[in-house]
C-alpha positions as CSV (number, residue, x, y, z in Angstrom):
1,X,-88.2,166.1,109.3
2,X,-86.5,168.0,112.5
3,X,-89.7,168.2,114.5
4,X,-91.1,164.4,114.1
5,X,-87.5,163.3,115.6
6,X,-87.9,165.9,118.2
7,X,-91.2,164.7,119.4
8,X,-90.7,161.1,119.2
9,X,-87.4,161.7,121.8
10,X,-89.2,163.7,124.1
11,X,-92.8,161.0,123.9
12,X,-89.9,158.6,125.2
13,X,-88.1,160.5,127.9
14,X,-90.8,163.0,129.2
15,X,-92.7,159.4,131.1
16,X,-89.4,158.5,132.5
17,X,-88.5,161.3,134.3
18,X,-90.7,160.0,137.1
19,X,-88.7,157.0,137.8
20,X,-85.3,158.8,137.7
21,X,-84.6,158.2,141.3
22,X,-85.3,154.4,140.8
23,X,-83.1,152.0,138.4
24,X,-84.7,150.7,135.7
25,X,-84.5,147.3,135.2
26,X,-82.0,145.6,133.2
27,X,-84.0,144.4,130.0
28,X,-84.7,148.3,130.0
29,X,-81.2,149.4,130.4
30,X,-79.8,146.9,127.7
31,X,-82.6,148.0,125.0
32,X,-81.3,151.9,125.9
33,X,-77.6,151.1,125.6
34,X,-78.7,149.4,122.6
35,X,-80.5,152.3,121.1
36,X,-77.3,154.4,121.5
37,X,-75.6,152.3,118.8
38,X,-78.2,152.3,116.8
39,X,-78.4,156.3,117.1
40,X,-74.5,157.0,116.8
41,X,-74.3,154.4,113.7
42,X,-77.2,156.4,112.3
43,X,-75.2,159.7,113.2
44,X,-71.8,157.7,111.6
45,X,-73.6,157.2,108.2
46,X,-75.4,160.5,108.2
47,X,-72.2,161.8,108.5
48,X,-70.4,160.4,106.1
49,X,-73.1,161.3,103.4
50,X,-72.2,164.8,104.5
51,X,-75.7,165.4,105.8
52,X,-74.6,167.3,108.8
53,X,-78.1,168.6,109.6
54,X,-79.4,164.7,110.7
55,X,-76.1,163.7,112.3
56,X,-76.4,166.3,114.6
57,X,-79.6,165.4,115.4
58,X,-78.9,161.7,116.3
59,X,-75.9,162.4,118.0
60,X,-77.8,164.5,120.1
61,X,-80.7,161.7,120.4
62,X,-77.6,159.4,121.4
63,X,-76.2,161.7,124.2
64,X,-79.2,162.5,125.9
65,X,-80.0,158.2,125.6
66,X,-76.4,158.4,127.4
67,X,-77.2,160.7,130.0
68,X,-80.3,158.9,130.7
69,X,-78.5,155.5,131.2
70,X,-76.3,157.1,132.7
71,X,-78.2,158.5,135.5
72,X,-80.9,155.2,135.6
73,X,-78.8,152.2,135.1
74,X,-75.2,152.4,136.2
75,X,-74.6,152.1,139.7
């Protein structure tokens, strides 16, 4: 279970290191911001099922989304 999540983050972010100095565009930026709900909700419910193991792994897929808008799309 670990390893598919682990690949499918890094498929997304390895080809977007290349534009890192460029902003992305906005319909990008929103579906990222948007994808950081979605991952910290995820985290929130895994959480409160007391399945530690996969919140820490989508809070972690939520921060590095975070850093990643962070450093693309805010000014």
């Amino acid at each position: 279970m670990r390893k598919p999540i682990l690949m499918l983050v890094m498929a997304l972010m390895v080809p977007n290191m290349g534009f890192a100095n460029d902003p992305y565009p906005k319909e990008v930026c929103k579906q990222i911001y948007d994808s950081i709900g979605i991952f910290l909700a995820i985290a929130d419910k895994a959480w409160k099922s007391e399945d530690e193991e996969k919140a820490i792994i989508y809070s972690k897929v939520a921060a590095n989304y975070a850093t990643v808008y962070g450093v693309t799309c805010k000014p």
